[in-house]
Every structure is written in structure tokens, then in C-alpha cells.
PDB file with SEQRES, HELIX, SHEET and CRYST1 records, atoms N, CA, C and O in Angstrom:
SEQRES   1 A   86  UNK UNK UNK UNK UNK UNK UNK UNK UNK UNK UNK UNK UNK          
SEQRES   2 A   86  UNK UNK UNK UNK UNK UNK UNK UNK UNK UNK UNK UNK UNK          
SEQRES   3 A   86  UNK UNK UNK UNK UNK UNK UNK UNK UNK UNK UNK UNK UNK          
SEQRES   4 A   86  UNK UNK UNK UNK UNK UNK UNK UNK UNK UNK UNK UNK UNK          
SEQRES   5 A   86  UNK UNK UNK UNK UNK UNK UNK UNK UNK UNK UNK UNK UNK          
SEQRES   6 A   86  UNK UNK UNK UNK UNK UNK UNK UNK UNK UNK UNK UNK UNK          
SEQRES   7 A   86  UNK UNK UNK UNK UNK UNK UNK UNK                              
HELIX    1 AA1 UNK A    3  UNK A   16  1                                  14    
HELIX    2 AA2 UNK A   26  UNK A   40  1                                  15    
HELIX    3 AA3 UNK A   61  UNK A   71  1                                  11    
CRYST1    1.000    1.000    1.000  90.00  90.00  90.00 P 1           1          
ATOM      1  N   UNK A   1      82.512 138.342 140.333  1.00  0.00           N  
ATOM      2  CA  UNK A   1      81.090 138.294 140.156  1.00  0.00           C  
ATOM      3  C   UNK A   1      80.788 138.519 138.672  1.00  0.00           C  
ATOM      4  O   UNK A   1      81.260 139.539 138.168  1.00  0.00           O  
ATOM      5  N   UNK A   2      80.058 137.689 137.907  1.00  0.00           N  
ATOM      6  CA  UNK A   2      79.584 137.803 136.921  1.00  0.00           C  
ATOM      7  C   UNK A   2      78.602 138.886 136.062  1.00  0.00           C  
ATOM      8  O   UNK A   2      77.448 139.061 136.451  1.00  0.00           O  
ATOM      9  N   UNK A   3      78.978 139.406 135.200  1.00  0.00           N  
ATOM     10  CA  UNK A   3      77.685 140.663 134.591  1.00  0.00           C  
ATOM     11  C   UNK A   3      76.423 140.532 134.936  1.00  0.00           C  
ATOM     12  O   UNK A   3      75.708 141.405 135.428  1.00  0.00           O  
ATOM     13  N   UNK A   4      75.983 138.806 134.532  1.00  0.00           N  
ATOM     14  CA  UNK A   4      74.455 138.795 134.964  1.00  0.00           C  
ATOM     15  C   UNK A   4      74.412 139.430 136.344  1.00  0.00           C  
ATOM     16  O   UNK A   4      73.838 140.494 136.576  1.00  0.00           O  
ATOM     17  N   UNK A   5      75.086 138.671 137.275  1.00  0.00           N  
ATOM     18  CA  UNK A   5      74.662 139.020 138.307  1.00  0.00           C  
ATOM     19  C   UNK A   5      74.982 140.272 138.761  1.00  0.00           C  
ATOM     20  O   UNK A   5      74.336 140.392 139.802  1.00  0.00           O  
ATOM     21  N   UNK A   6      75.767 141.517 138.526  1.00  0.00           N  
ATOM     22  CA  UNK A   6      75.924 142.364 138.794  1.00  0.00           C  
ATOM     23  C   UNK A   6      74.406 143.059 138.569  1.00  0.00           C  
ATOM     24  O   UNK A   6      73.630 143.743 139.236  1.00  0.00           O  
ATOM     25  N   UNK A   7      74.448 142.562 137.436  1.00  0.00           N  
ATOM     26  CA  UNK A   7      73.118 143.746 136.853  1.00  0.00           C  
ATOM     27  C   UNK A   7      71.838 143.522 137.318  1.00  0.00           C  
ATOM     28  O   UNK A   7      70.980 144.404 137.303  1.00  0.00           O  
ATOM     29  N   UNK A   8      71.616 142.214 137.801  1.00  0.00           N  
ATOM     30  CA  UNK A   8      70.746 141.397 138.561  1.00  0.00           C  
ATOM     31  C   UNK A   8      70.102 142.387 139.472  1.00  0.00           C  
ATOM     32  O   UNK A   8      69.024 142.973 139.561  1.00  0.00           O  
ATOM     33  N   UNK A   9      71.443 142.301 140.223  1.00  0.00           N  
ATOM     34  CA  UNK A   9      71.575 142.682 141.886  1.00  0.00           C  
ATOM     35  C   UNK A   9      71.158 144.438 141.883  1.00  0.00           C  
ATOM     36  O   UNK A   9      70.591 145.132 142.728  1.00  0.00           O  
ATOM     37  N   UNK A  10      71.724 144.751 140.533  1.00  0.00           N  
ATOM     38  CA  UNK A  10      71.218 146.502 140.104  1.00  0.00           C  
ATOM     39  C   UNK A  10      69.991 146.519 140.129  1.00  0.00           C  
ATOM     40  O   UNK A  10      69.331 147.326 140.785  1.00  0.00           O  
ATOM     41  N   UNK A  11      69.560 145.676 139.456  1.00  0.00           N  
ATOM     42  CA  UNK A  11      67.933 146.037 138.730  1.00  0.00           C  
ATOM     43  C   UNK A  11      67.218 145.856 140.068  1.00  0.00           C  
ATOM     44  O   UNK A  11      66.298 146.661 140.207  1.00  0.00           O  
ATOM     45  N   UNK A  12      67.427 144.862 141.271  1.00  0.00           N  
ATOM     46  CA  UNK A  12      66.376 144.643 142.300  1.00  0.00           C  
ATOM     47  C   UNK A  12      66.940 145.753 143.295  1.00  0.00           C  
ATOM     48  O   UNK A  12      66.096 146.102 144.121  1.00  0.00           O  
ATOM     49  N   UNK A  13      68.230 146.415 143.409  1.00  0.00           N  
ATOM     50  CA  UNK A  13      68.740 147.940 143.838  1.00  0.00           C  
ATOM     51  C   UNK A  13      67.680 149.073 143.711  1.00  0.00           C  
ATOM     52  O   UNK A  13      67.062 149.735 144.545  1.00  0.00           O  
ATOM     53  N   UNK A  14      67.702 149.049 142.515  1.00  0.00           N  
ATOM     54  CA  UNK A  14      67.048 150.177 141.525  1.00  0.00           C  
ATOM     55  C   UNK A  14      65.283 150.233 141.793  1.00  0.00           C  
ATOM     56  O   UNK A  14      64.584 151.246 141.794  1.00  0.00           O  
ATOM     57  N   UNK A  15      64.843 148.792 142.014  1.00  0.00           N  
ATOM     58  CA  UNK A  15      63.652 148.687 142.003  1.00  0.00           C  
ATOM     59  C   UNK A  15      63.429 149.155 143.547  1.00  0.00           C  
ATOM     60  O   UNK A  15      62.762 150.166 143.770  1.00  0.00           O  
ATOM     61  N   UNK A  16      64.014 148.380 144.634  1.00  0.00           N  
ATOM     62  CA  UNK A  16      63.810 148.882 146.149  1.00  0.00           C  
ATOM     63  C   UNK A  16      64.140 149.909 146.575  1.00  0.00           C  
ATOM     64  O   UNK A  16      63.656 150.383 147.603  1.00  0.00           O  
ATOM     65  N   UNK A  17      65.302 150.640 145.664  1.00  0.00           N  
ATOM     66  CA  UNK A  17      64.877 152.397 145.973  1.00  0.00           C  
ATOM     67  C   UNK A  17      63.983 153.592 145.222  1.00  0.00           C  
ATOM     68  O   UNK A  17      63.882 154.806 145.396  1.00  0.00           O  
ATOM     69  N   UNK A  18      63.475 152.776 144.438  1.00  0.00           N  
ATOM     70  CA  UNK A  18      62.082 153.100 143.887  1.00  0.00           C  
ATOM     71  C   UNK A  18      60.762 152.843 144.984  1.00  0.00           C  
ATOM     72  O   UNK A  18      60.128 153.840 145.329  1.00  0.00           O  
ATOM     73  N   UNK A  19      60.512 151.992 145.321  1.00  0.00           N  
ATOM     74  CA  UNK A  19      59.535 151.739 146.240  1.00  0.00           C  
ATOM     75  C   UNK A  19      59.707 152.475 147.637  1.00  0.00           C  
ATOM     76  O   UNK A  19      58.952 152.436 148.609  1.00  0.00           O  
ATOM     77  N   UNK A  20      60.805 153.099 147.485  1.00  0.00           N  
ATOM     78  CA  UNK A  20      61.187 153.476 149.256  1.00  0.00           C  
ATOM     79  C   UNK A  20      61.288 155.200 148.873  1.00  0.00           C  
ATOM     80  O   UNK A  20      61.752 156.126 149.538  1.00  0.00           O  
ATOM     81  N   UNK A  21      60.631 155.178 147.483  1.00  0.00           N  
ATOM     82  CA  UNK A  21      60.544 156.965 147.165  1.00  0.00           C  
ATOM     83  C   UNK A  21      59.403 157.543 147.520  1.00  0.00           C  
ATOM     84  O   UNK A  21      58.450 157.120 146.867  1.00  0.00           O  
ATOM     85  N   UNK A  22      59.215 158.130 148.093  1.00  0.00           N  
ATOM     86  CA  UNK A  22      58.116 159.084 148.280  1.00  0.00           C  
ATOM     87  C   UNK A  22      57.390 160.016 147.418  1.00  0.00           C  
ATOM     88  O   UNK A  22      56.275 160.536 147.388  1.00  0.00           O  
ATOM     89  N   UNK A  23      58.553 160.020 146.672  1.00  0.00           N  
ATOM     90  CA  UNK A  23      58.151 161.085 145.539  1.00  0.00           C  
ATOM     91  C   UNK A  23      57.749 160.589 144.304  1.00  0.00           C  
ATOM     92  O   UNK A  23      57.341 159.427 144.309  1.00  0.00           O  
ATOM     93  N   UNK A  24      57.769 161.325 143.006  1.00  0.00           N  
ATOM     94  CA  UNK A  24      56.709 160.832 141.831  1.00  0.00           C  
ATOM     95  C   UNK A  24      57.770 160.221 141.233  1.00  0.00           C  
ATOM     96  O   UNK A  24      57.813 160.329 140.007  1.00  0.00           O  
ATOM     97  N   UNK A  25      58.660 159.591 141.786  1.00  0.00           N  
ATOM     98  CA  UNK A  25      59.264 158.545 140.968  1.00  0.00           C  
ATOM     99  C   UNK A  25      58.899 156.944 141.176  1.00  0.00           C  
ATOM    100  O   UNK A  25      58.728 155.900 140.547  1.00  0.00           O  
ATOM    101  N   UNK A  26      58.903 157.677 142.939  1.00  0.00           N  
ATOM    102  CA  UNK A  26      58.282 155.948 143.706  1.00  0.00           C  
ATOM    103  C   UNK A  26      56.717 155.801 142.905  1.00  0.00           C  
ATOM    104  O   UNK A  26      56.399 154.837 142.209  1.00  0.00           O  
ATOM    105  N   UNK A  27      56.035 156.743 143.131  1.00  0.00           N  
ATOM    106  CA  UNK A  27      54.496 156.950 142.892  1.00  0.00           C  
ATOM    107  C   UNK A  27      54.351 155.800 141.272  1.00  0.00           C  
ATOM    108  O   UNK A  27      53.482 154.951 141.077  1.00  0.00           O  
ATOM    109  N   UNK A  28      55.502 156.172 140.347  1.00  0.00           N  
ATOM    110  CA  UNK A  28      55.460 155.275 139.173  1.00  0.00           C  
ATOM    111  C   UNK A  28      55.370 154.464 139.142  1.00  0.00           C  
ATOM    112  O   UNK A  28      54.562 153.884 138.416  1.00  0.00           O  
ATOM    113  N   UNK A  29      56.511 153.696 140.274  1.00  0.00           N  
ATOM    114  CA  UNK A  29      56.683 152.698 139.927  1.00  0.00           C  
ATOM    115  C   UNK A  29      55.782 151.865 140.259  1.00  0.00           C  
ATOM    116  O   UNK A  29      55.346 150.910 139.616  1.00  0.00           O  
ATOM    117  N   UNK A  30      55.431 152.340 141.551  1.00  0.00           N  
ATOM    118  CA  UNK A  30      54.279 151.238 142.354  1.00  0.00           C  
ATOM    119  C   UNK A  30      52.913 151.585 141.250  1.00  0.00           C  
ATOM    120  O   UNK A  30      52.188 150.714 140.769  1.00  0.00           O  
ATOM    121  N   UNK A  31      52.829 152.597 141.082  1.00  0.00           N  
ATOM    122  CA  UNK A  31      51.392 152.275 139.465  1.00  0.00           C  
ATOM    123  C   UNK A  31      51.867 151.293 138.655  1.00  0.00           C  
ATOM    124  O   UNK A  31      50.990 150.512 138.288  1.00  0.00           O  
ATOM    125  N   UNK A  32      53.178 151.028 138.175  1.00  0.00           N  
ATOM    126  CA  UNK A  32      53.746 150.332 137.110  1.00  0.00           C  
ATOM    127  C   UNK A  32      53.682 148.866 137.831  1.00  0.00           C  
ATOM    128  O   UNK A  32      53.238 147.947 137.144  1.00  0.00           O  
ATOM    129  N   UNK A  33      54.021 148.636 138.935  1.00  0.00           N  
ATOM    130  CA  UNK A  33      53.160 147.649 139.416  1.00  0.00           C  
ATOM    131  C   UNK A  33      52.041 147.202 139.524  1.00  0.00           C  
ATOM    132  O   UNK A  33      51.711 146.229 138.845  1.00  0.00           O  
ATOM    133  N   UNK A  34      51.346 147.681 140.230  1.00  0.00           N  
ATOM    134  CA  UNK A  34      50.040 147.313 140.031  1.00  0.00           C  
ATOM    135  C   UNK A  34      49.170 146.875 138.865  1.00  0.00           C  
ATOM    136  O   UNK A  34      48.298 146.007 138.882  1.00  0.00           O  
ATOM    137  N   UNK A  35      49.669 147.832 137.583  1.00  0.00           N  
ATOM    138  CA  UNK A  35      48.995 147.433 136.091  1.00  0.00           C  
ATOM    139  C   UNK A  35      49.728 146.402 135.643  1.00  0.00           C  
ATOM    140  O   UNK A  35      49.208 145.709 134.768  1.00  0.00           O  
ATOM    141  N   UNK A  36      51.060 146.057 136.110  1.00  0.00           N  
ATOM    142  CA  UNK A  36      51.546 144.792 135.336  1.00  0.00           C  
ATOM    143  C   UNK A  36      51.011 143.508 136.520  1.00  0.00           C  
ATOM    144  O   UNK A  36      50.808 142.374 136.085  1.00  0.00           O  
ATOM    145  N   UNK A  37      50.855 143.753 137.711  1.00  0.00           N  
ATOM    146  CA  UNK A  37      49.793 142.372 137.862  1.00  0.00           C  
ATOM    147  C   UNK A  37      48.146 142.111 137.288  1.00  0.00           C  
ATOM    148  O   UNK A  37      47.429 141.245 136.787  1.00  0.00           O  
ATOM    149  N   UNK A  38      48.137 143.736 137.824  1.00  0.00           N  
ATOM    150  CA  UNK A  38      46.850 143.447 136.560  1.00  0.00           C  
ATOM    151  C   UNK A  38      46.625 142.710 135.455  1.00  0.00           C  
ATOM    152  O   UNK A  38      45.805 141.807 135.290  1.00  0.00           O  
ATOM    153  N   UNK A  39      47.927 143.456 134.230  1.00  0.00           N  
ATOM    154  CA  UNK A  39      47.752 142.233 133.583  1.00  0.00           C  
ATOM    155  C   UNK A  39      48.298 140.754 133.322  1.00  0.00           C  
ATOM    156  O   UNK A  39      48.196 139.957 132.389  1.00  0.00           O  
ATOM    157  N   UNK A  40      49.082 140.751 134.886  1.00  0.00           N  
ATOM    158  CA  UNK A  40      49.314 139.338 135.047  1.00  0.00           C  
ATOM    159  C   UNK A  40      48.301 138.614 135.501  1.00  0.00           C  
ATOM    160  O   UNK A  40      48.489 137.401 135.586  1.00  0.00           O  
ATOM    161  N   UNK A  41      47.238 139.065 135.826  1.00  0.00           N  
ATOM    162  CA  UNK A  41      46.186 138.455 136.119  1.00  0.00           C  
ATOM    163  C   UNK A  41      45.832 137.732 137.684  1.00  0.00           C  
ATOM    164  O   UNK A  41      44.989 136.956 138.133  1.00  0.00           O  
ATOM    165  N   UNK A  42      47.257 138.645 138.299  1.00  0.00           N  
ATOM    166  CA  UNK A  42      47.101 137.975 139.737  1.00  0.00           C  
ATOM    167  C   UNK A  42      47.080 138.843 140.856  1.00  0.00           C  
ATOM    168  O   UNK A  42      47.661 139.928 140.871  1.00  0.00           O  
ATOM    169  N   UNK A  43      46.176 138.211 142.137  1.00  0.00           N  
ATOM    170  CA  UNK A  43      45.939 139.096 142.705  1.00  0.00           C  
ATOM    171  C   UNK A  43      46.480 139.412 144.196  1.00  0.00           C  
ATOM    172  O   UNK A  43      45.913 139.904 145.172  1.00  0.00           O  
ATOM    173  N   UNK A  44      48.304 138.757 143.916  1.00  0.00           N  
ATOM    174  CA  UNK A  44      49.371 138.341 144.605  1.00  0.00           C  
ATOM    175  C   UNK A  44      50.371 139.292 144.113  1.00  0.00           C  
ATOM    176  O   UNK A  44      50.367 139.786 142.985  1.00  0.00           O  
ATOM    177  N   UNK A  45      51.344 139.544 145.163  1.00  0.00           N  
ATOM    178  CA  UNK A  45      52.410 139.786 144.760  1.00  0.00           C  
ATOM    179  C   UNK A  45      53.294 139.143 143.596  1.00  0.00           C  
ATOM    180  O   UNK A  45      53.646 138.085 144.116  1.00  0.00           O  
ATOM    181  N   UNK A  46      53.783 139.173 142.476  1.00  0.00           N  
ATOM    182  CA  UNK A  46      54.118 137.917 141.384  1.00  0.00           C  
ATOM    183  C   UNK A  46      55.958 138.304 141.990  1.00  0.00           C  
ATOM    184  O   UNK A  46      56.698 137.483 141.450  1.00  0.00           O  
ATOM    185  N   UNK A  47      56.650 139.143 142.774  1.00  0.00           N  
ATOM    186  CA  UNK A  47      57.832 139.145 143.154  1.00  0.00           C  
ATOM    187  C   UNK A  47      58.068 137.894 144.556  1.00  0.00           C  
ATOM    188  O   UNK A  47      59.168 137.482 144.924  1.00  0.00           O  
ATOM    189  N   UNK A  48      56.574 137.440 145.210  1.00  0.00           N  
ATOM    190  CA  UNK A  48      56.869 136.942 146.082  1.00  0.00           C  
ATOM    191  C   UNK A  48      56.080 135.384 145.589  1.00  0.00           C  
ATOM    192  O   UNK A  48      56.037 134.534 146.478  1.00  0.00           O  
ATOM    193  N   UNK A  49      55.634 135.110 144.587  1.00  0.00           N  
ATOM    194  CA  UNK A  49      55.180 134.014 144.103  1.00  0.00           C  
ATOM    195  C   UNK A  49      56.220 133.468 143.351  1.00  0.00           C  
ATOM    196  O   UNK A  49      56.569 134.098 142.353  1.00  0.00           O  
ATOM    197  N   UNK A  50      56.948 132.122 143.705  1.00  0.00           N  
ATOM    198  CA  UNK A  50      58.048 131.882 142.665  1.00  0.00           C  
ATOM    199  C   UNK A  50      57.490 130.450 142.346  1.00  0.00           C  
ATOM    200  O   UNK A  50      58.404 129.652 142.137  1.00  0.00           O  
ATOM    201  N   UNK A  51      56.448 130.007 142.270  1.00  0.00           N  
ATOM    202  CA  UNK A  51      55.598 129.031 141.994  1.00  0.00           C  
ATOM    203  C   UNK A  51      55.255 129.075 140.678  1.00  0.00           C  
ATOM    204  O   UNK A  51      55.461 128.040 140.046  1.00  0.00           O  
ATOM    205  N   UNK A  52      54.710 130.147 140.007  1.00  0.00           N  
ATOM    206  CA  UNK A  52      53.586 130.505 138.723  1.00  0.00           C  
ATOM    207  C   UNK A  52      54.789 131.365 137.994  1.00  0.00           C  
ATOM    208  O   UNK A  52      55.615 132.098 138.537  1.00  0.00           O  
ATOM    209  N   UNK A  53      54.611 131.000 136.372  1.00  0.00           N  
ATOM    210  CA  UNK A  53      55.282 131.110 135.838  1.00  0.00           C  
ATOM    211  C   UNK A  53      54.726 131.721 134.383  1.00  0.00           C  
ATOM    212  O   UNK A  53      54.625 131.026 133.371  1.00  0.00           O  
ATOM    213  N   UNK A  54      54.255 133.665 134.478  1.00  0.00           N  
ATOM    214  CA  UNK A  54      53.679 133.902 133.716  1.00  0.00           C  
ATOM    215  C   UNK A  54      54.035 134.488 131.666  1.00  0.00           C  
ATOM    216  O   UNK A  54      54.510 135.376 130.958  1.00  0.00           O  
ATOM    217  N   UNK A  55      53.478 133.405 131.660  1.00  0.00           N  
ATOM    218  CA  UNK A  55      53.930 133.135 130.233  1.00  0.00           C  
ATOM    219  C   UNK A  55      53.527 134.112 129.249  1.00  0.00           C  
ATOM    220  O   UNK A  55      54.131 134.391 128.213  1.00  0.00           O  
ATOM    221  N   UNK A  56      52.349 134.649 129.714  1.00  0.00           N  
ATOM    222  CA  UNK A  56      52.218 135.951 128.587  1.00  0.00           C  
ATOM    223  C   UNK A  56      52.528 137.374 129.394  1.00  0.00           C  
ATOM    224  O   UNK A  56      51.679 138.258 129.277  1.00  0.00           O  
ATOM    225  N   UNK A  57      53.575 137.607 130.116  1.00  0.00           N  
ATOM    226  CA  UNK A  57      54.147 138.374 130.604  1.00  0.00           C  
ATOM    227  C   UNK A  57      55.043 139.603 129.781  1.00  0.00           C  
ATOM    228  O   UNK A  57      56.254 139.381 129.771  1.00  0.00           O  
ATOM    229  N   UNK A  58      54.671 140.672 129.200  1.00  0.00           N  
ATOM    230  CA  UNK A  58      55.056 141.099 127.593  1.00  0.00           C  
ATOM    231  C   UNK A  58      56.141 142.221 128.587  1.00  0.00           C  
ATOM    232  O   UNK A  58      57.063 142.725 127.945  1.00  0.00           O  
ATOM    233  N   UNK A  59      56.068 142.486 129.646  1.00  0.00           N  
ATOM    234  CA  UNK A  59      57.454 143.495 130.472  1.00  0.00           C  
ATOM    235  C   UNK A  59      58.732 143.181 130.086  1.00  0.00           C  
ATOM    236  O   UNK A  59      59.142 142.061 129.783  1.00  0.00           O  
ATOM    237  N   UNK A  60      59.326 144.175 130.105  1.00  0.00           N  
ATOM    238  CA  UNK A  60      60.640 143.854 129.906  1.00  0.00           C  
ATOM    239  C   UNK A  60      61.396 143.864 131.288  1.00  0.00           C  
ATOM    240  O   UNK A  60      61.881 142.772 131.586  1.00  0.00           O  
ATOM    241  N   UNK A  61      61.565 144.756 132.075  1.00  0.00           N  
ATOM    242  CA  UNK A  61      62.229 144.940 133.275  1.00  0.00           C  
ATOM    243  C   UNK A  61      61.910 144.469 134.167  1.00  0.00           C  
ATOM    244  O   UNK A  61      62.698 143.796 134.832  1.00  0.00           O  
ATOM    245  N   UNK A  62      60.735 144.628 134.492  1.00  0.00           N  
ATOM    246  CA  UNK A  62      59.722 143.924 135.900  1.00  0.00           C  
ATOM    247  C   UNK A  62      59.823 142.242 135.421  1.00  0.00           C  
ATOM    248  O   UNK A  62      60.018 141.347 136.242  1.00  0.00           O  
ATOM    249  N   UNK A  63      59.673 142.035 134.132  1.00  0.00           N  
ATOM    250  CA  UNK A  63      60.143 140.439 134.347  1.00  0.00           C  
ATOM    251  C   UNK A  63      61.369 139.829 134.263  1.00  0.00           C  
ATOM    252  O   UNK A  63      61.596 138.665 134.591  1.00  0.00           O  
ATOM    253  N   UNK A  64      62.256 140.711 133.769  1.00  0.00           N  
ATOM    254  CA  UNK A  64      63.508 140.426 134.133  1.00  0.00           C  
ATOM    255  C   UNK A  64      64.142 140.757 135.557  1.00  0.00           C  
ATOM    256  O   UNK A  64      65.131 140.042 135.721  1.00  0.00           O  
ATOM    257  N   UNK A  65      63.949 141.451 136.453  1.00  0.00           N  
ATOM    258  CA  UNK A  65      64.070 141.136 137.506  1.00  0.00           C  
ATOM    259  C   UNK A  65      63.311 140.073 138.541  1.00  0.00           C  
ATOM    260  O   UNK A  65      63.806 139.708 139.607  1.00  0.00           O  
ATOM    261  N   UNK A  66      62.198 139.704 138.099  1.00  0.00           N  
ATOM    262  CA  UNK A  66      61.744 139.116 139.016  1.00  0.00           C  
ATOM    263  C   UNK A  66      62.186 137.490 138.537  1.00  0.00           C  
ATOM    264  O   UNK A  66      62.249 136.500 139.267  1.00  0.00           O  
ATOM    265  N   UNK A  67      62.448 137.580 137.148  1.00  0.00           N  
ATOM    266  CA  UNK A  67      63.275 136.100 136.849  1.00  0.00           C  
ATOM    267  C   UNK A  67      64.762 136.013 137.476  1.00  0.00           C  
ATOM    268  O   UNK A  67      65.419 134.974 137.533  1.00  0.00           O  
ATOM    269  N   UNK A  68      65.029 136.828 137.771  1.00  0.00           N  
ATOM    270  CA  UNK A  68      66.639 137.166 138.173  1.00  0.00           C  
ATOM    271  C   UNK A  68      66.378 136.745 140.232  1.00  0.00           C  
ATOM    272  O   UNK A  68      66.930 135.960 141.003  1.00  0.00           O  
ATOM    273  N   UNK A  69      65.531 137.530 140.340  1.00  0.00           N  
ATOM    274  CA  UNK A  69      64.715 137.097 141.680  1.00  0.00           C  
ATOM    275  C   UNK A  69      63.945 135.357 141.787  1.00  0.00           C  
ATOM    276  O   UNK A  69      63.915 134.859 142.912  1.00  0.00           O  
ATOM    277  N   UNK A  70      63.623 134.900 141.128  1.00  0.00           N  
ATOM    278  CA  UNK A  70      63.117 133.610 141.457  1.00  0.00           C  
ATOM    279  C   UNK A  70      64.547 132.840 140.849  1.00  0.00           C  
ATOM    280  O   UNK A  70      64.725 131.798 141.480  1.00  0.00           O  
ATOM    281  N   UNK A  71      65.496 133.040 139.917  1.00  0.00           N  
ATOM    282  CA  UNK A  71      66.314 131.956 139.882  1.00  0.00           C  
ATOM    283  C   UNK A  71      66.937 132.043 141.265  1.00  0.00           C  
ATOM    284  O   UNK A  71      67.179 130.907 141.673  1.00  0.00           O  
ATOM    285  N   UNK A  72      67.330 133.122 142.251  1.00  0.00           N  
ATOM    286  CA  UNK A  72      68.444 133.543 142.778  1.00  0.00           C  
ATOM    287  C   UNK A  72      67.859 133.363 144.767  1.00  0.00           C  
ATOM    288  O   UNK A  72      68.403 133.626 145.840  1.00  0.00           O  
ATOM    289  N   UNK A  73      66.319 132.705 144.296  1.00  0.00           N  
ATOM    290  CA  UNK A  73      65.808 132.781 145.600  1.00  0.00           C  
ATOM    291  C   UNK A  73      65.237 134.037 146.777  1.00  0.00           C  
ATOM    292  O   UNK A  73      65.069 134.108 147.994  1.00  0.00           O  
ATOM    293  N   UNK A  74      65.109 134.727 145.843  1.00  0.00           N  
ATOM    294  CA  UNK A  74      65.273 136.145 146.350  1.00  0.00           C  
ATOM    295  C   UNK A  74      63.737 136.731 146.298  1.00  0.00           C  
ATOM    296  O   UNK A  74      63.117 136.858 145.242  1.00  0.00           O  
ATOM    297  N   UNK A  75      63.121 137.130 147.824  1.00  0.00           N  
ATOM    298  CA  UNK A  75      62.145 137.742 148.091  1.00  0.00           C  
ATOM    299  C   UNK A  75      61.787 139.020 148.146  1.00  0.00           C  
ATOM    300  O   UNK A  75      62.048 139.506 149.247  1.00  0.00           O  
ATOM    301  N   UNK A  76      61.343 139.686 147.472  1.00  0.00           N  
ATOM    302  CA  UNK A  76      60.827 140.774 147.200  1.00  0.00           C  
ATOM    303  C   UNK A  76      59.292 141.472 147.537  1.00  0.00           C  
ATOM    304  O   UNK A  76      58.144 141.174 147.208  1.00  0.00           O  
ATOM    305  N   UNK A  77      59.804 142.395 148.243  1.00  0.00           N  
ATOM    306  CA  UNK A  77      57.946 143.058 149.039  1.00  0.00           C  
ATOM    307  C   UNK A  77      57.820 144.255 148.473  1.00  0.00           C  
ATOM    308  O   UNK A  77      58.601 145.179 148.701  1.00  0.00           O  
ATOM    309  N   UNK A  78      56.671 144.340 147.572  1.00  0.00           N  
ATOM    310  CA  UNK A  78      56.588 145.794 146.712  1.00  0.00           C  
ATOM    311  C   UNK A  78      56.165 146.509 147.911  1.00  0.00           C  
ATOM    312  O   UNK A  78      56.950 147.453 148.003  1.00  0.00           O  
ATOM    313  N   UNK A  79      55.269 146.559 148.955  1.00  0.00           N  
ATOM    314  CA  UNK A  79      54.572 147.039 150.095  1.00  0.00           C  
ATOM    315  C   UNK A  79      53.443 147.038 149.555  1.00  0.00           C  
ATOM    316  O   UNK A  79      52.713 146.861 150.531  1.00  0.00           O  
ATOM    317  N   UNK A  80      52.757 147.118 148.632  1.00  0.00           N  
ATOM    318  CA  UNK A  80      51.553 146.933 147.740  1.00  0.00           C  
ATOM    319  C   UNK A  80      50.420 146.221 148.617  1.00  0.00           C  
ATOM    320  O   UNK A  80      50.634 145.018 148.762  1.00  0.00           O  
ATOM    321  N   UNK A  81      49.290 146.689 149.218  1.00  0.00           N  
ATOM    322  CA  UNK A  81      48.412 145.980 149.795  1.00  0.00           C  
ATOM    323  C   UNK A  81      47.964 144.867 148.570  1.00  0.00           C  
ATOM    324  O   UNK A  81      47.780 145.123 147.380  1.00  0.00           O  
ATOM    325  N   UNK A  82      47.861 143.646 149.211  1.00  0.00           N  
ATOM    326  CA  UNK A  82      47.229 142.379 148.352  1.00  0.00           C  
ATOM    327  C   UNK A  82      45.753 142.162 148.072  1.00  0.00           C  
ATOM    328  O   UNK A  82      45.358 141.392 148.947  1.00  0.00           O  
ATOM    329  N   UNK A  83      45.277 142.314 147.685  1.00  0.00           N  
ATOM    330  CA  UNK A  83      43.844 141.659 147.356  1.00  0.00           C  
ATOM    331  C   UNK A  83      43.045 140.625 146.431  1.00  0.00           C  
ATOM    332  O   UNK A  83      42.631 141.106 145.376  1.00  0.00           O  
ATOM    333  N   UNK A  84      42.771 139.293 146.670  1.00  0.00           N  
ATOM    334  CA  UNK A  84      42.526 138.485 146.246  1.00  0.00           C  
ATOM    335  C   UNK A  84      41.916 139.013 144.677  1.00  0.00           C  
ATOM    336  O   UNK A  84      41.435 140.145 144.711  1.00  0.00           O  
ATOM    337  N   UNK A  85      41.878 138.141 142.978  1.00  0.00           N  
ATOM    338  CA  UNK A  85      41.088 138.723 142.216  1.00  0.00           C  
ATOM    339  C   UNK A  85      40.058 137.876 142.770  1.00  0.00           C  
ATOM    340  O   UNK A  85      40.194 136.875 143.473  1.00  0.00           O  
ATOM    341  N   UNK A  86      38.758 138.563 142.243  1.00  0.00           N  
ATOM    342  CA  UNK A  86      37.363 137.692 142.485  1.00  0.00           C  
ATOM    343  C   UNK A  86      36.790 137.065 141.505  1.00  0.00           C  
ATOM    344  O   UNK A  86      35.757 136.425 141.701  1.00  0.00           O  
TER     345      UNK A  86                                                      
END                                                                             
């Protein structure tokens, strides 16, 4: 198995036992979500959208996994209730 993909497979590891924390580590991350769709400007999950392709996306981690996730076909559920922007 290749580095990319090792580290790939880490980073979306790392991220789903973050979301499955209860504690103020999970609590981060899912804030750290929410403000980076914010300022992705969408009012979708962007781990489960592999359609849109956000170009002024300035993250480092959250978009490198989720590019690692859309090359690799790979669906991702923050649990994050969705709400349309208006």
C-alpha cells in the first residue's frame, strides 16, 4: 500500500474517531466543521457532495481528506444536521 494512501485512510480514521467523541475533542471538530462549510458556502455536507469542487477552499486537512475521499469514492457522514443556505 502506498504512503498516500496509508495516510489517506489515517486522516478519514482520525476524522471518524473524532466525530464519534463525546468529549471536547469531538465537540471541535464538529465546530471545525460547521465553520468550514460555512465558509464553503454550502448548506450540504461537502464530505458527501463529490460533485462541487470548492475552489476557494483555504483548509488544509478537511480538504485534504475530503479530496482523498472523493478521488477514492469514499462517503463520509459528519452526523451534522443539514440545512439548506437560504
Amino acid at each position: 500500500m502506498s504512503l498516500y494512501m496509508e495516510q489517506g485512510l489515517l486522516n478519514i480514521q482520525l476524522l471518524l474517531k473524532a466525530l464519534s467523541d463525546c468529549q471536547m475533542a469531538g465537540d471541535v471538530i464538529r465546530l471545525t466543521i460547521q465553520k468550514w462549510k460555512w465558509h464553503l458556502g454550502t448548506g450540504g455536507d461537502p464530505f458527501q457532495d463529490h460533485t462541487y469542487e470548492y475552489t476557494h477552499d483555504e483548509s488544509k486537512w478537511l480538504k485534504s481528506v475530503r479530496k482523498f475521499a472523493v478521488q477514492n469514492h469514499i462517503n463520509i457522514s459528519t452526523g451534522l444536521q443539514e440545512y439548506p443556505l437560504q
